[in-house]
C-alpha positions as a printed NumPy array, in Angstrom:
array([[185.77 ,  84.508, 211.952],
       [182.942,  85.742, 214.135],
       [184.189,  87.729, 217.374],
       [183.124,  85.543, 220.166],
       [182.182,  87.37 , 223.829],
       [184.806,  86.547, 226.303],
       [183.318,  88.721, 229.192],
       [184.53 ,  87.578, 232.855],
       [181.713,  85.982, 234.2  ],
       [180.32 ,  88.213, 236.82 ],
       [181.044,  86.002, 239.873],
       [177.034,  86.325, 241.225],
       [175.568,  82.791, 241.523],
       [172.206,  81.63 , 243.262],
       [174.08 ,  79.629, 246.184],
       [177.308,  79.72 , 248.055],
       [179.885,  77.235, 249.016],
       [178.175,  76.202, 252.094],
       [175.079,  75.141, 250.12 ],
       [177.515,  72.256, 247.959],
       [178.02 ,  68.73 , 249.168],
       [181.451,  68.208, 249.405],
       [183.266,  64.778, 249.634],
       [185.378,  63.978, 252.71 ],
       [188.556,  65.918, 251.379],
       [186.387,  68.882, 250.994],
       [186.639,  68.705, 247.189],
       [183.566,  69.51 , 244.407],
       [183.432,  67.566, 241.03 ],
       [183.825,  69.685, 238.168],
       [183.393,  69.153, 234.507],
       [184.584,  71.76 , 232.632],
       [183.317,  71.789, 228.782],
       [184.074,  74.769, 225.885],
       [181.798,  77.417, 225.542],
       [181.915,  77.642, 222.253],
       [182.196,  74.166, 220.529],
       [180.896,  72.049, 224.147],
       [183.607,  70.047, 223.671],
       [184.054,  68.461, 227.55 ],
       [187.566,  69.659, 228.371],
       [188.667,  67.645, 231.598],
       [187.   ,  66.098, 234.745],
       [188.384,  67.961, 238.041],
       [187.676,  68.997, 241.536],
       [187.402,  72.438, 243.322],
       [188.117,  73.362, 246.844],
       [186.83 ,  76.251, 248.617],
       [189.539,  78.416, 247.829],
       [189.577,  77.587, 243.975],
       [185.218,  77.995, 244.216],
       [186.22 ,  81.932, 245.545],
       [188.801,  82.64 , 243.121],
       [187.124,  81.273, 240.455],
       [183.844,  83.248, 240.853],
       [186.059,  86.627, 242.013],
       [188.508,  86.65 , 238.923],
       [185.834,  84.994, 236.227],
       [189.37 ,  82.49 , 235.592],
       [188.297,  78.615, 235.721],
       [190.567,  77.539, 238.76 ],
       [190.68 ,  74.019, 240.568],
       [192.586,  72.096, 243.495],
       [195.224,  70.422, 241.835],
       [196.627,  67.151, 243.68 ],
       [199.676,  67.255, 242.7  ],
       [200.716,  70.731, 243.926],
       [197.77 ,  70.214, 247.183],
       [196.632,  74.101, 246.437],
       [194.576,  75.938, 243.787],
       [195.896,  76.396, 240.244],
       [194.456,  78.88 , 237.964],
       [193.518,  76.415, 234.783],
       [196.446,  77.417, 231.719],
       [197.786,  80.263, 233.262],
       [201.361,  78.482, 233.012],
       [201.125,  78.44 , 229.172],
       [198.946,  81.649, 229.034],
       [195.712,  79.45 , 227.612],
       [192.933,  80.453, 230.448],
       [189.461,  79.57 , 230.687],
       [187.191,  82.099, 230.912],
       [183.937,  80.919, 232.758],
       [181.179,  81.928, 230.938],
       [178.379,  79.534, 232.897],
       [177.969,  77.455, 235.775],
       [175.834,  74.683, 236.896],
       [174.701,  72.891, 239.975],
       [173.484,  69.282, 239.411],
       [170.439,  68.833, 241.257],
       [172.025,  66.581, 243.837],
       [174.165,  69.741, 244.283],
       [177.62 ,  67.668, 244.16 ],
       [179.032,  68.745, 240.727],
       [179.405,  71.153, 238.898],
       [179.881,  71.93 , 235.033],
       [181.493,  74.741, 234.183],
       [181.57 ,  76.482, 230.635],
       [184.416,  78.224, 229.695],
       [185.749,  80.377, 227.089],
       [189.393,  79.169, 226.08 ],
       [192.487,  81.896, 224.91 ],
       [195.976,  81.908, 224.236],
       [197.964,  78.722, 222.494],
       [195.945,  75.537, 222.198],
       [197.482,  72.395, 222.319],
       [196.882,  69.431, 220.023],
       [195.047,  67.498, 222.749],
       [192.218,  69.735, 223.558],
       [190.446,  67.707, 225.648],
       [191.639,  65.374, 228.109],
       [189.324,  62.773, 226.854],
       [191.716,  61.629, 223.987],
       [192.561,  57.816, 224.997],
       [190.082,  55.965, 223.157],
       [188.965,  53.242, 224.266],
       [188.465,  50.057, 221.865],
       [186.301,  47.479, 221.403],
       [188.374,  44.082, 221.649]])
């Protein structure tokens, strides 16, 4: 297999936090997709503090609900995203956010697995 480049992204983007339209919580839409394969891993949100740490440690992290703080994505289970690339949509209210993924991977790689049929 090819070696694929994994390098921490390097944190520098072309606008800061201020610059993003928030919703009312304070939260950022993020798609996250695979580097490698663009394979659209899971739908998300960011708050401020998950925008800094993500662009300061290069590791994909996002406000989780559940826990009501940042969580670095799959550091858990020891599968991290790498962020390779980010972009701003031009309404500059979401993000997408290519990462490179390590470690174990589960069966369901995506979070987009429930199919939905025609009836």
């Amino acid at each position: 297999m090819k070696h694929i480049d994994a390098r921490i992204y390097s944190g520098k983007t072309n606008f800061e936090w201020k610059d993003l339209k928030v919703n009312p919580e304070g939260l950022l839409p993020v798609i996250v997709q695979d580097y490698i394969d663009r394979t659209v891993l899971l739908y998300t949100h960011m708050n401020e503090d998950a925008w800094n740490k993500t662009l300061s440690t290069g590791l994909f992290t996002y406000f989780s609900h559940a826990h009501n703080r940042s969580v670095v994505k799959g550091k858990k289970y020891g599968n991290c995203q790498y962020v390779r690339e980010i972009f701003l949509n031009a309404e500059k209210d979401a993000l997408l956010v290519k990462v490179y993924r390590t470690g174990p991977k589960d069966d369901k790689k995506s979070c987009f697995f429930n199919e939905i049929e025609e009836i």
